[in-house]
TITISE-782504 format. One record per residue (C-alpha): chain; residue number from 0; x, y, z. Coordinates in nm, 3 decimals, always signed. Layout:
N
{node 'A'; NUM; {X; Y; Z}}
...
REM end
This chain:
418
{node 'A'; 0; {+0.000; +0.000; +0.000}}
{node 'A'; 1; {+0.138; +0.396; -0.055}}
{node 'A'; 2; {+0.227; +0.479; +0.240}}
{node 'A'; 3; {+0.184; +0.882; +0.390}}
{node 'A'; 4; {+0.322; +1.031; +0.673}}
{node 'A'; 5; {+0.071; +1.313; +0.889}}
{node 'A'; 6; {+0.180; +1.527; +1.135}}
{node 'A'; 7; {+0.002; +1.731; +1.375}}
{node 'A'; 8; {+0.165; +2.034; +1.589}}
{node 'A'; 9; {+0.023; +2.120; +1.933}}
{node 'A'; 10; {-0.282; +2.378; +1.829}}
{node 'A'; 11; {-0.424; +2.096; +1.609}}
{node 'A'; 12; {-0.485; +1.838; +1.891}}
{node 'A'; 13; {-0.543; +2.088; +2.192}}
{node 'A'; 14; {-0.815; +1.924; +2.266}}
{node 'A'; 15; {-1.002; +1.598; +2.260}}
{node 'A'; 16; {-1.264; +1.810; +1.965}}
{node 'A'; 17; {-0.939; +1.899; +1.772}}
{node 'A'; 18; {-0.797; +1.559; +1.796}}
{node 'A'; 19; {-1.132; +1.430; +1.659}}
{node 'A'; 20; {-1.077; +1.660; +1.366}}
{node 'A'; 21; {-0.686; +1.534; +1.306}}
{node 'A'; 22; {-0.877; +1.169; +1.322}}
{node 'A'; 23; {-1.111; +1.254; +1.039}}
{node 'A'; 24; {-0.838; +1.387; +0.836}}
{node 'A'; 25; {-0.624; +1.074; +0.863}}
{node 'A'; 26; {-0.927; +0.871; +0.807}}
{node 'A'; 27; {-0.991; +1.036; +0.430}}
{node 'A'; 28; {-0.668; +0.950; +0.405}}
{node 'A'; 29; {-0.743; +0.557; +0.475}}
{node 'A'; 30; {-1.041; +0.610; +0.270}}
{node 'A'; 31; {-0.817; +0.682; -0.044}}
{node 'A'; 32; {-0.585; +0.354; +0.014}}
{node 'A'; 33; {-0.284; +0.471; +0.215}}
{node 'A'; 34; {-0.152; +0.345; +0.492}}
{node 'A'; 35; {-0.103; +0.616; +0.714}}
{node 'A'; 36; {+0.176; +0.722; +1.021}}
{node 'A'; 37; {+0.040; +1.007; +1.233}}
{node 'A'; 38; {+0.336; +1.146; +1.413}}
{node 'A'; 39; {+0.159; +1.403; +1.692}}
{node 'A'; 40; {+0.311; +1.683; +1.952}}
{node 'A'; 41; {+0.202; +1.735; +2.318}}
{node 'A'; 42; {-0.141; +1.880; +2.360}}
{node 'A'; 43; {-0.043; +2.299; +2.302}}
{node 'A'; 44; {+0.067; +2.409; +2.624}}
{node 'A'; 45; {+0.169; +2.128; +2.792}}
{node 'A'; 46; {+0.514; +2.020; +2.704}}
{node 'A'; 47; {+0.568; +2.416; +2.867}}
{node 'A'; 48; {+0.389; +2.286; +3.183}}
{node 'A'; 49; {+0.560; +1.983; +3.194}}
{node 'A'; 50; {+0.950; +2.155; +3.216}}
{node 'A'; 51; {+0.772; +2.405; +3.432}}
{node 'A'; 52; {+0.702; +2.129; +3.679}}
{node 'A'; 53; {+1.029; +1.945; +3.592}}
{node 'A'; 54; {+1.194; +2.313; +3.722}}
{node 'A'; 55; {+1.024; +2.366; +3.997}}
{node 'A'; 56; {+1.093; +2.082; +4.149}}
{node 'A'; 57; {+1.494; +2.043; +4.059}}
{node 'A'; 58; {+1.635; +2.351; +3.941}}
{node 'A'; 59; {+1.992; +2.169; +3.837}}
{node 'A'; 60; {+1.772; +1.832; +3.700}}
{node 'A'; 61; {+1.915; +1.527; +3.588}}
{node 'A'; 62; {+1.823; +1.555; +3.220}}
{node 'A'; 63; {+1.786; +1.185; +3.194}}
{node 'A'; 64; {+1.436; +1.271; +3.450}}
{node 'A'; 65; {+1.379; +1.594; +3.219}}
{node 'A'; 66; {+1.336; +1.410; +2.933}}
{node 'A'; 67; {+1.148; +1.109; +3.119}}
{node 'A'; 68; {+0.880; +1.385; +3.214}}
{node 'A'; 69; {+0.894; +1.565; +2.904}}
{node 'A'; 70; {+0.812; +1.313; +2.664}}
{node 'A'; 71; {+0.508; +1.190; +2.860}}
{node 'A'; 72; {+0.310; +1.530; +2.687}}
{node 'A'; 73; {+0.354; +1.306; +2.343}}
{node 'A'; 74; {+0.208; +0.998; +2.500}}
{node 'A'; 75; {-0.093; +1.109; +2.569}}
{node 'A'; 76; {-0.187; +1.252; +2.258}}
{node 'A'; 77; {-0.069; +0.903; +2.084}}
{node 'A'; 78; {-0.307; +0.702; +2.279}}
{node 'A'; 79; {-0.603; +0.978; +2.282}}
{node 'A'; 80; {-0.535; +0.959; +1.858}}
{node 'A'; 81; {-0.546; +0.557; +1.846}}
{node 'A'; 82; {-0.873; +0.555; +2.061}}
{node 'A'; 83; {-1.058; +0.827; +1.812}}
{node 'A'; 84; {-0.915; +0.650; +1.547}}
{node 'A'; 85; {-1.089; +0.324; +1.681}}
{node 'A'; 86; {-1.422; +0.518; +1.716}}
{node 'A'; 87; {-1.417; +0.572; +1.415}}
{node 'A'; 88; {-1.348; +0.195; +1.301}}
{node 'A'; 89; {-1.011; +0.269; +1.150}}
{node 'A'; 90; {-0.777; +0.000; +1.274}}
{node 'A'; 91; {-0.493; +0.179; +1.431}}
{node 'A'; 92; {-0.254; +0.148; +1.763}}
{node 'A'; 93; {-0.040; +0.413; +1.924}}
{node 'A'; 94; {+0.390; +0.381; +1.958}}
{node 'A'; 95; {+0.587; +0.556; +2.199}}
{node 'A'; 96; {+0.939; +0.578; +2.076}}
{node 'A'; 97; {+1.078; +0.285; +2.242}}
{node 'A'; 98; {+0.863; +0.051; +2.080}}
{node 'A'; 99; {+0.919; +0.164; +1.735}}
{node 'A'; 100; {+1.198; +0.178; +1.803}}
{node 'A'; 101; {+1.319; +0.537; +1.712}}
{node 'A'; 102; {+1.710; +0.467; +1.804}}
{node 'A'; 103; {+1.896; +0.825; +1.860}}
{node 'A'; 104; {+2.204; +0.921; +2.023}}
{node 'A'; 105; {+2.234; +0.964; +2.443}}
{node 'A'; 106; {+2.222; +1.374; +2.442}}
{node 'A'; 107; {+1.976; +1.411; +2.646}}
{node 'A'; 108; {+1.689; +1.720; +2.564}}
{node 'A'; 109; {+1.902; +1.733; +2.211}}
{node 'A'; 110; {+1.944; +1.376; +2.074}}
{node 'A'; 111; {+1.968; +1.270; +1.723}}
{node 'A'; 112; {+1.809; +1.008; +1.513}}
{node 'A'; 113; {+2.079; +0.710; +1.438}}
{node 'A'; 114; {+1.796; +0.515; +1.252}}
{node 'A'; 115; {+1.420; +0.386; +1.249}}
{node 'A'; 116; {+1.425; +0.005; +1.215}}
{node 'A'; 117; {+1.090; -0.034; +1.038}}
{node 'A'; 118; {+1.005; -0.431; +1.120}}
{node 'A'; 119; {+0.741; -0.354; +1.433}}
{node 'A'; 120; {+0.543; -0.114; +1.245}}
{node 'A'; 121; {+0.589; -0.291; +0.909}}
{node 'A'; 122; {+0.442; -0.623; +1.100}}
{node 'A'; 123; {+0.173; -0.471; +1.231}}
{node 'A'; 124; {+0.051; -0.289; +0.876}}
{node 'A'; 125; {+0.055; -0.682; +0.778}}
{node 'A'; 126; {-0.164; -0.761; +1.033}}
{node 'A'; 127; {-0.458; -0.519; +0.868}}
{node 'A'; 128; {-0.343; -0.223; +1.115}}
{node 'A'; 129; {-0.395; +0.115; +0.876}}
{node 'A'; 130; {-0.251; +0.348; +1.103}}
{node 'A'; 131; {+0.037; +0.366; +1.388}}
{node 'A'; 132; {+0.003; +0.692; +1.588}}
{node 'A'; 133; {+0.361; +0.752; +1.681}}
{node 'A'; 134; {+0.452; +1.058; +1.961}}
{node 'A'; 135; {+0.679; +1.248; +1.797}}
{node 'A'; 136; {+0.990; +1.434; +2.031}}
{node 'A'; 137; {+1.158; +1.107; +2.138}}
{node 'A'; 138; {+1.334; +0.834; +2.094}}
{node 'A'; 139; {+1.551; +0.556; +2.281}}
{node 'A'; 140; {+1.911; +0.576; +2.399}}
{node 'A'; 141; {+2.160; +0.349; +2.367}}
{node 'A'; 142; {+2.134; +0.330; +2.729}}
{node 'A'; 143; {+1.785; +0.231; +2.675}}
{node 'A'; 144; {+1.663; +0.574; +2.833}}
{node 'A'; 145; {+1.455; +0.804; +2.740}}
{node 'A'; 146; {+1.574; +1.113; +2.512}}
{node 'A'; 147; {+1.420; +1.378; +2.307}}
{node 'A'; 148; {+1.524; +1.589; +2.048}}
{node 'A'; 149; {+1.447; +1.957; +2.120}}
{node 'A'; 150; {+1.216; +2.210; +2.017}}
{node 'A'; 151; {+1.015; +2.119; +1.687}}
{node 'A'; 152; {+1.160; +1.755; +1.718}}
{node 'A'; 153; {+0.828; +1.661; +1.616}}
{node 'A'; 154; {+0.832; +1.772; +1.278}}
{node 'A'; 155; {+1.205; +1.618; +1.313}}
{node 'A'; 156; {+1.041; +1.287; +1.351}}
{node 'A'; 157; {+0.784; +1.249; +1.080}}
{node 'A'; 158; {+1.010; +1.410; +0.833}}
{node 'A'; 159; {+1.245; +1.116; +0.993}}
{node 'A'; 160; {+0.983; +0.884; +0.928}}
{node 'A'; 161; {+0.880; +0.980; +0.613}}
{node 'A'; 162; {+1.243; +0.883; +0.490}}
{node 'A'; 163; {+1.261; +0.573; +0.643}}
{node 'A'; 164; {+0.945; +0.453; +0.536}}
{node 'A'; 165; {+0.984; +0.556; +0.208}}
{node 'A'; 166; {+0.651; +0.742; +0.216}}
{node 'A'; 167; {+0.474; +0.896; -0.073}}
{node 'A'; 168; {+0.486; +1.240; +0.111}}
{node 'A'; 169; {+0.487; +1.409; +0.477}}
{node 'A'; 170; {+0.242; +1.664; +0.564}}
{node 'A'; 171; {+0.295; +1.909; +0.821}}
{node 'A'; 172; {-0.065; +2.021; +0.943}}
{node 'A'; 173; {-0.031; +2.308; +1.165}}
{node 'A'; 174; {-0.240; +2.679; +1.263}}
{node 'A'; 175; {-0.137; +2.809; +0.934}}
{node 'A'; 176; {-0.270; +2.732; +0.553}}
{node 'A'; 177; {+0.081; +2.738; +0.394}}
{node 'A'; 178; {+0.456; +2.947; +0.315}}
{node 'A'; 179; {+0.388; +3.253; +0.268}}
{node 'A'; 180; {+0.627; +3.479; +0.087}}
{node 'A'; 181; {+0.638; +3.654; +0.425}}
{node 'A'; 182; {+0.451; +3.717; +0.705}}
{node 'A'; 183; {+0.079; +3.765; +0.694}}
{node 'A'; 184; {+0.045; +4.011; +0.958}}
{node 'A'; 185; {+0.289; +4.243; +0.859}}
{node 'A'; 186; {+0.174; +4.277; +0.521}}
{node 'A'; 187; {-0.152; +4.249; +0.394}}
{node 'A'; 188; {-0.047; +4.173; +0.028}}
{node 'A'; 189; {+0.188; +3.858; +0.138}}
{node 'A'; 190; {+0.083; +3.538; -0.095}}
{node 'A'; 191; {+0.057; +3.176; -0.040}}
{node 'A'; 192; {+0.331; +2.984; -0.216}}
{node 'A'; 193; {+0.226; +2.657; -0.402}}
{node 'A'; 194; {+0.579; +2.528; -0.409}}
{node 'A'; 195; {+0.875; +2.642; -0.254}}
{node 'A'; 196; {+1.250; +2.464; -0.308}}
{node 'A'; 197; {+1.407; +2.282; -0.046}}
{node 'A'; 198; {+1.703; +2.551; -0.007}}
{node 'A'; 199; {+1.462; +2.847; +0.038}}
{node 'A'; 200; {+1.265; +2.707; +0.310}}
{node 'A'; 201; {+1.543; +2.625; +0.475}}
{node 'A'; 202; {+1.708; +2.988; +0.427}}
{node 'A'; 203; {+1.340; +3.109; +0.547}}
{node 'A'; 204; {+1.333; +2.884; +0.857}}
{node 'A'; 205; {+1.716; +2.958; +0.995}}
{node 'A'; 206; {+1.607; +3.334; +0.936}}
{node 'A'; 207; {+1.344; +3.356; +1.132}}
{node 'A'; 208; {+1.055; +3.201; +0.960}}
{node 'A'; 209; {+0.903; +2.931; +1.217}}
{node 'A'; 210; {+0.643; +2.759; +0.968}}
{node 'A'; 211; {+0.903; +2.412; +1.011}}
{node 'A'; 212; {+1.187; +2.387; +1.220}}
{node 'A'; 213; {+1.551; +2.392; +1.041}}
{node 'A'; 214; {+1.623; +2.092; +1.146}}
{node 'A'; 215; {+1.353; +1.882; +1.021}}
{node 'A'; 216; {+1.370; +2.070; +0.639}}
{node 'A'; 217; {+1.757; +1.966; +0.656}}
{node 'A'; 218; {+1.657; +1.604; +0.714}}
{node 'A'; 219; {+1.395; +1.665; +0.392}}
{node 'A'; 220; {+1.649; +1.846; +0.176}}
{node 'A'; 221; {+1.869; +1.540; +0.234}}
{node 'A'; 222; {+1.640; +1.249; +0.200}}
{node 'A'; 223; {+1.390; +1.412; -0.045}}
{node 'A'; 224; {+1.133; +1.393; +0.093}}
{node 'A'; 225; {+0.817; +1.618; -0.014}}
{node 'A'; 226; {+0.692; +1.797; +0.286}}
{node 'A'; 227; {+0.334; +1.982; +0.246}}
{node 'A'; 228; {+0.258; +2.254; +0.476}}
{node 'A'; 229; {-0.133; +2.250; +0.533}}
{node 'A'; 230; {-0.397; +2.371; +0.805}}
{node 'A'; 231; {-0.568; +2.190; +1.031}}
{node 'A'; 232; {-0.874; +2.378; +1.088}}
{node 'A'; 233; {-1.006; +2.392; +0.713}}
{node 'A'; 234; {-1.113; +2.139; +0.445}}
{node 'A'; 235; {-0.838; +2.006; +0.221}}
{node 'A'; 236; {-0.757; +1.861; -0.128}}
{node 'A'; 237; {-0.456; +1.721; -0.300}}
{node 'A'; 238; {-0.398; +2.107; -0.409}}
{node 'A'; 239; {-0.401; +2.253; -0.041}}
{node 'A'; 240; {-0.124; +2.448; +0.111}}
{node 'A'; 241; {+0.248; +2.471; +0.026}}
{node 'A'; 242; {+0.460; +2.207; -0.098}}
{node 'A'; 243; {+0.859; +2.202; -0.008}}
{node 'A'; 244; {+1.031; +1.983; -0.265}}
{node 'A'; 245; {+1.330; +1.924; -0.470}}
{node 'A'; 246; {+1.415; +2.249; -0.732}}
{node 'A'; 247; {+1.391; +2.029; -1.069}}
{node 'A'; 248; {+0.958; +2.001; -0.943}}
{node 'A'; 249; {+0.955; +2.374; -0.973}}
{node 'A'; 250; {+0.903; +2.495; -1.372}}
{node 'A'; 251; {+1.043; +2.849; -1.287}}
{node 'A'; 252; {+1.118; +3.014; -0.996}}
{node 'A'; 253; {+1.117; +3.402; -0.897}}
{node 'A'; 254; {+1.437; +3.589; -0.836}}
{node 'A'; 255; {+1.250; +3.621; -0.456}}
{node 'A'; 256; {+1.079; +3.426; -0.361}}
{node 'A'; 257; {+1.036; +3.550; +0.008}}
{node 'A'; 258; {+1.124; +3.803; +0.275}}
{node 'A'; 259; {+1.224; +3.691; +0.641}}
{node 'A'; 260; {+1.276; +3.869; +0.961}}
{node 'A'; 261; {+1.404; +3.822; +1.285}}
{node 'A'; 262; {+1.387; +4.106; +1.580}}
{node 'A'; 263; {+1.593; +3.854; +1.846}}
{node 'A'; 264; {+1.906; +4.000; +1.705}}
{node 'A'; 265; {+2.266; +4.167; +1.862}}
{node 'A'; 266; {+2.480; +4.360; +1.711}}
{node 'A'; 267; {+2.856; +4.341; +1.865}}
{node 'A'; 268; {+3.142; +4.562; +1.764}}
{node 'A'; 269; {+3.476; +4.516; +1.921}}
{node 'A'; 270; {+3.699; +4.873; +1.920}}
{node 'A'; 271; {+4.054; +4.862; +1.786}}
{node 'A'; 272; {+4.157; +4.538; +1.787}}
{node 'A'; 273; {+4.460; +4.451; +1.611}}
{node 'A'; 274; {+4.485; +4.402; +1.255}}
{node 'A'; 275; {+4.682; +4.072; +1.204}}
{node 'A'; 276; {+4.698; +3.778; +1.080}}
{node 'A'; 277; {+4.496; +3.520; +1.307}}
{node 'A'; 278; {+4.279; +3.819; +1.493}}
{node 'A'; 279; {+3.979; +3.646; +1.321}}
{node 'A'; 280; {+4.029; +3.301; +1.468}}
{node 'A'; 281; {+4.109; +3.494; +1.807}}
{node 'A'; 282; {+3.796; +3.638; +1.901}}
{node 'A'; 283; {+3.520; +3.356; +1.693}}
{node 'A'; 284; {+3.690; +3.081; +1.860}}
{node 'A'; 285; {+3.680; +3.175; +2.273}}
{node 'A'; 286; {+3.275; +3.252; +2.092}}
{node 'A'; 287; {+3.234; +2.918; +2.005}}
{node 'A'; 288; {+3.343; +2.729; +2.303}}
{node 'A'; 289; {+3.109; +2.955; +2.496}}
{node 'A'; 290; {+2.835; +2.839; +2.252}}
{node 'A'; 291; {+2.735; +3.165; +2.109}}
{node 'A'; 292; {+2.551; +3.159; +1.768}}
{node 'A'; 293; {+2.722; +3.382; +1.515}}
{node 'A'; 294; {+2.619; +3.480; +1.229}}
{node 'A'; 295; {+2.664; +3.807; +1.010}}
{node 'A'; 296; {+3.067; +3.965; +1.069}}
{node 'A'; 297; {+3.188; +4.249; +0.953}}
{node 'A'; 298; {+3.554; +4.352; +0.982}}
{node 'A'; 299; {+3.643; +4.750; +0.890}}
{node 'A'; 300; {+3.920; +4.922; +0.696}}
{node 'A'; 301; {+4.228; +4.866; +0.906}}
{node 'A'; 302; {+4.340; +5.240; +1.041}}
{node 'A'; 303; {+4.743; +5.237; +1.076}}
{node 'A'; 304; {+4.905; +5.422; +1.374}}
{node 'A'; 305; {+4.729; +5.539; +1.588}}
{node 'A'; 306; {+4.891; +5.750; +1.868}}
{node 'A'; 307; {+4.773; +5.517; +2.165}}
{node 'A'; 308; {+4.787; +5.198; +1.902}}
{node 'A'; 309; {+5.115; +5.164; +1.694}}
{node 'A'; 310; {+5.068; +4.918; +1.409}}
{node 'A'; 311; {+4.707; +4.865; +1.247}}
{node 'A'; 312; {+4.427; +4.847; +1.390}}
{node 'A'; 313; {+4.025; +4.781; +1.329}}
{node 'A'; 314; {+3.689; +4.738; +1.453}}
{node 'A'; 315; {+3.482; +4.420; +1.441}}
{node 'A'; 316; {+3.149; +4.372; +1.394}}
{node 'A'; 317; {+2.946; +4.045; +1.439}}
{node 'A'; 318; {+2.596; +3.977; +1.514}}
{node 'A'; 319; {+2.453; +3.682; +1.753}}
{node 'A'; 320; {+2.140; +3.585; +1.912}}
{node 'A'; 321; {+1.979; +3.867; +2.147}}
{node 'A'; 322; {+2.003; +3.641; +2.417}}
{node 'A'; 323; {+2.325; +3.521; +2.378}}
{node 'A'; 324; {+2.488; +3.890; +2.433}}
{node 'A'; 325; {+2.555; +3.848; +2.776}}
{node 'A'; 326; {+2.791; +3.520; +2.740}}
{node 'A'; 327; {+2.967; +3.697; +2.383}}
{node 'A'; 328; {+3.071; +3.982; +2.648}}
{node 'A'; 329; {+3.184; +3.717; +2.887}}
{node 'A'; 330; {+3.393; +3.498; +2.641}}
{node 'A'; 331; {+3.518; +3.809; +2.492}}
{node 'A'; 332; {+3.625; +3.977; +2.862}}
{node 'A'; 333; {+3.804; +3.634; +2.942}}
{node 'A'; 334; {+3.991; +3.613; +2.624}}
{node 'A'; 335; {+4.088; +4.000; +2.637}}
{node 'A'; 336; {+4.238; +3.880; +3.064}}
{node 'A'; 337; {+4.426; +3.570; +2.870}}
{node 'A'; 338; {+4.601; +3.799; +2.620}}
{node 'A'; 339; {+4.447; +3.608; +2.340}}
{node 'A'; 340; {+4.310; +3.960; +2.207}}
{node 'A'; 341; {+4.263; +4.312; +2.304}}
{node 'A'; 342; {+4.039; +4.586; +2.262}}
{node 'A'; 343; {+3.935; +4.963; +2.367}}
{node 'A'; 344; {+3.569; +4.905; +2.387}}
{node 'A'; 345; {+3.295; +4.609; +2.408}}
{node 'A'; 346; {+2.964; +4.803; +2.207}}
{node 'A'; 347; {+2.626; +4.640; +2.199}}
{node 'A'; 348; {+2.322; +4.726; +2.023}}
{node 'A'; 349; {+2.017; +4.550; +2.085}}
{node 'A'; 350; {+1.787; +4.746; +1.930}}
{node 'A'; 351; {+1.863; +4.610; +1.571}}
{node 'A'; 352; {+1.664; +4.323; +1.346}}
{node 'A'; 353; {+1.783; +4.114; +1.074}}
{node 'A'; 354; {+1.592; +4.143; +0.701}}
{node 'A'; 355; {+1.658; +3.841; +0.448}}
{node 'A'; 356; {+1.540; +3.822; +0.078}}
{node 'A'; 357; {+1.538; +3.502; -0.033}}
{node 'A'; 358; {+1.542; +3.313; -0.410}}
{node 'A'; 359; {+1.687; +3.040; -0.573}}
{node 'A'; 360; {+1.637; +3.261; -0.902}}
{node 'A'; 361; {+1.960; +3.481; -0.743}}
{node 'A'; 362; {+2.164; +3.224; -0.882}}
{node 'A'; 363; {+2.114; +3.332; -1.269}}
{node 'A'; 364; {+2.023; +3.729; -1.172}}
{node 'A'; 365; {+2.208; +3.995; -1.154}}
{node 'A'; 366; {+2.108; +4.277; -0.969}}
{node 'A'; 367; {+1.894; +4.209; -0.691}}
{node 'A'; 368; {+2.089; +4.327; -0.400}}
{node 'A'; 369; {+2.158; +4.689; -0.576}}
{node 'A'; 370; {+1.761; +4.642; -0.583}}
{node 'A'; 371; {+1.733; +4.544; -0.210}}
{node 'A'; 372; {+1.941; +4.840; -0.103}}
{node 'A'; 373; {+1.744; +5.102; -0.316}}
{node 'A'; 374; {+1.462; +4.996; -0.147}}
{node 'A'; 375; {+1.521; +5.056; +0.183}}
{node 'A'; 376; {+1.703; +5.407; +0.046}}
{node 'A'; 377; {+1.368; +5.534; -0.094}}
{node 'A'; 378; {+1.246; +5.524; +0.280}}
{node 'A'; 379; {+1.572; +5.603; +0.422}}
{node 'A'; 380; {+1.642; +5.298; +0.648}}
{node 'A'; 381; {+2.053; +5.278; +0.689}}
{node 'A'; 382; {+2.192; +4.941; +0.631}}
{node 'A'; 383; {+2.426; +4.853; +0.926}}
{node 'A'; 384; {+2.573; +4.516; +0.868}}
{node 'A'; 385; {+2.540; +4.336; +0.503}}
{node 'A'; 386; {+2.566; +3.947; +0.453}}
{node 'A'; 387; {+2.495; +3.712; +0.132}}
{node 'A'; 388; {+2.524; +3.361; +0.043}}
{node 'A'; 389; {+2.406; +3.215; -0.327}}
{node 'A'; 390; {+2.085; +3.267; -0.282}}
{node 'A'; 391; {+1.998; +3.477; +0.013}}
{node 'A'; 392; {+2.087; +3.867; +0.112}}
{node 'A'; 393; {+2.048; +3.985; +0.507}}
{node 'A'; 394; {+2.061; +4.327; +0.604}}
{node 'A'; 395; {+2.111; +4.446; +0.942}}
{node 'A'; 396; {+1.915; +4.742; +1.032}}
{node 'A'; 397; {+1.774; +4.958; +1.320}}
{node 'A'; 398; {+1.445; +4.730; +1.471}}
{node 'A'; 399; {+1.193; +5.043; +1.431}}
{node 'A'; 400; {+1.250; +5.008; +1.079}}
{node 'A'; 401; {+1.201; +4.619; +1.038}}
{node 'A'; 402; {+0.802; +4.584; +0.959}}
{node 'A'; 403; {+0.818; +4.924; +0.681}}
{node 'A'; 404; {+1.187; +4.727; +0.556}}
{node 'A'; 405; {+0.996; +4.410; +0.508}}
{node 'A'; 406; {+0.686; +4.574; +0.331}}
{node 'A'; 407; {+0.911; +4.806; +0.086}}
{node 'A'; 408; {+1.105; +4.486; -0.009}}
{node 'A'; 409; {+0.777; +4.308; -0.052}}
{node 'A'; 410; {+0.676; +4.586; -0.312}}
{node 'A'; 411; {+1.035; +4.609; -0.471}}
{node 'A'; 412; {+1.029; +4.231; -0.595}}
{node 'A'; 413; {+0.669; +4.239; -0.625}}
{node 'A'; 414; {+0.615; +3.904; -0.475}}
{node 'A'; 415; {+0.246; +3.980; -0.481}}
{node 'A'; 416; {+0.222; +3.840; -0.789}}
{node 'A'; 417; {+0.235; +3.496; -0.880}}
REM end
């Protein structure tokens, strides 16, 4: 039988009414000949409650209990699924991950898959079962504990699944109809795409955009697997919401094809270091052993001889997470006390966001970031920070200024339009 893999987020089985809905959606899909694994999140809210609890009661917890009480949030909605499936005479039976089993590594809170044997589930599809309800977020140790695999390790799992089952295609039912080219509710004129390559959603999704989680579009990207991106609250067809597949499935893409944001951003600037060989690896490496995320650097013009500075010197620029800042100052302080680097001045500038234009159509087009920057020119937003890979441009730029950026880039490339 062709085989599909359904997953539903936290709003779309909030409650036992909602997971009756989810039910009735998987059961069209029985009706049409599939065999059918539902991978389903925690009930919205409660995965918070449940490291709320875990918190309260152990402030410095063993993670090996975090993720024993964590997971639980996943196990409830599998069985409450199975159950509504039965109801409704579709023959189906729920799978925590150490039944499957879903093997992963022994990071606890941040594990990752090793592989999905898929002999239990396989058996029991033999056996006239239609559906396996599977609680997404965990897996099995080699310990034989317990793990999960972080935030949106749910969509992780079916994509996960979805590979290893060889399924026809995944579909991500969530609170929202689709990708939009950007967000809804900062501009009224943003469009639902029908198709979006693999390598832009994942550009949109490490930007900012929080549709799908990077991870589990990585794990798509590399397996190909077609992910759809539908809502759970309206009627759908074969032709509903957005579908992230491979580039050849698209006929022709637009130069953008989407405009990202992202207000949790930092901007760093370290005053007159020196200019020397190795000053790079200097400061970015004490910043990754501290763990800090960064992402957009800038180094300026060197200026030579200064009267307090002989030799060159410069000022570096880098951006990380917003609330990361505090442990960037503290690497950077303990490398400056080691003599690893030095500086005049620490400055940070929270009050910045990050702006990304995104296309797969950059690759054959000139011109687009001369376009970008006239853009935000015409309504005089200054451009602090500048970064570009093949197919993506980021700007950094005072955070007053983000929604008007996004809507005058939306205009420029008149993504509008289909």
């Amino acid at each position: 039988m062709p085989l599909l893999v359904m997953k539903f987020g936290g709003t779309s089985v909030a409650d036992l009414a909602r997971i009756k809905n989810a039910a009735e959606k998987v059961k069209r899909e029985v009706e049409r000949g599939y065999d059918v694994i539902v991978i389903v999140s925690a009930m919205s809210g409660k995965t918070n409650e449940l490291v709320g609890w875990v918190e309260a009661t152990s402030p410095l917890f063993d993670a090996r209990e975090y993720d024993a009480v964590v997971s639980s949030g996943e196990n409830i909605t599998a069985g409450l699924m199975a159950l509504t499936l039965q109801e409704m005479d579709v023959p189906a039976r729920s799978w925590q991950g150490w039944q499957v089993p879903i093997n992963t590594t022994a990071q606890h809170s941040s594990a990752r898959f090793v592989d999905i044997p898929r002999k239990n589930i396989d058996q029991k599809f033999a056996e006239g079962f239609k559906v396996a309800v599977v609680a997404g977020f965990q897996g099995i140790g080699p310990d034989g504990r317990v793990t999960t695999l972080g935030r949106g390790g749910s969509d992780t799992t079916a994509v996960a699944f979805a590979a290893a089952f060889g399924a026809e295609r995944c579909d991500i039912y969530t609170d929202v109809d689709g990708i939009y080219t950007t967000d809804p509710r900062i501009t009224s004129k943003a469009r639902k795409l029908g198709k979006i390559a693999f390598e832009e959603m994942l550009e949109l999704a490490s930007l900012g955009a929080k549709v799908l989680q990077t991870r589990s579009v990585e794990l798509a990207m590399r397996y190909k697997v077609r992910l759809r991106v539908l809502s759970s609250f309206e009627d759908t067809d074969e032709n509903s919401g957005t579908l992230v597949c491979d580039e050849d499935e698209i006929m022709e893409s637009k130069v953008v094809n989407g405009v990202a944001y992202s207000r949790d951003e930092a901007k760093i600037t370290l005053v007159t270091v020196e200019d020397r060989p190795g000053i790079s690896a200097a400061i970015f490496a004490p910043l990754a052993e501290a763990g800090v995320n960064v992402d957009m650097i800038v180094q300026n013009i060197s200026e030579k001889d200064y009267e307090d500075h002989p030799g060159s010197v410069t000022d570096m620029t880098f951006s990380v997470p917003v609330n990361q800042v505090e442990r960037a100052k503290r690497a950077m302080e303990q490398a400056r006390q080691s003599g690893i680097i030095s500086y005049d001045e620490l400055v940070v500038d929270i009050d910045v966001a990050k702006v990304s234009v995104v296309g797969i159509g950059m690759r054959s087009h000139t011109g687009v970031a001369a376009r970008m920057f006239k853009a935000l020119a015409d309504e005089n937003i200054n451009i602090k920070v500048i970064s570009t890979s093949e197919i993506k441009i980021s700007v950094l730029i005072d955070r007053k200024y983000m929604e008007l950026a996004v809507q005058a880039l939306h205009d420029a490339f008149e993504l509008e339009k289909a």
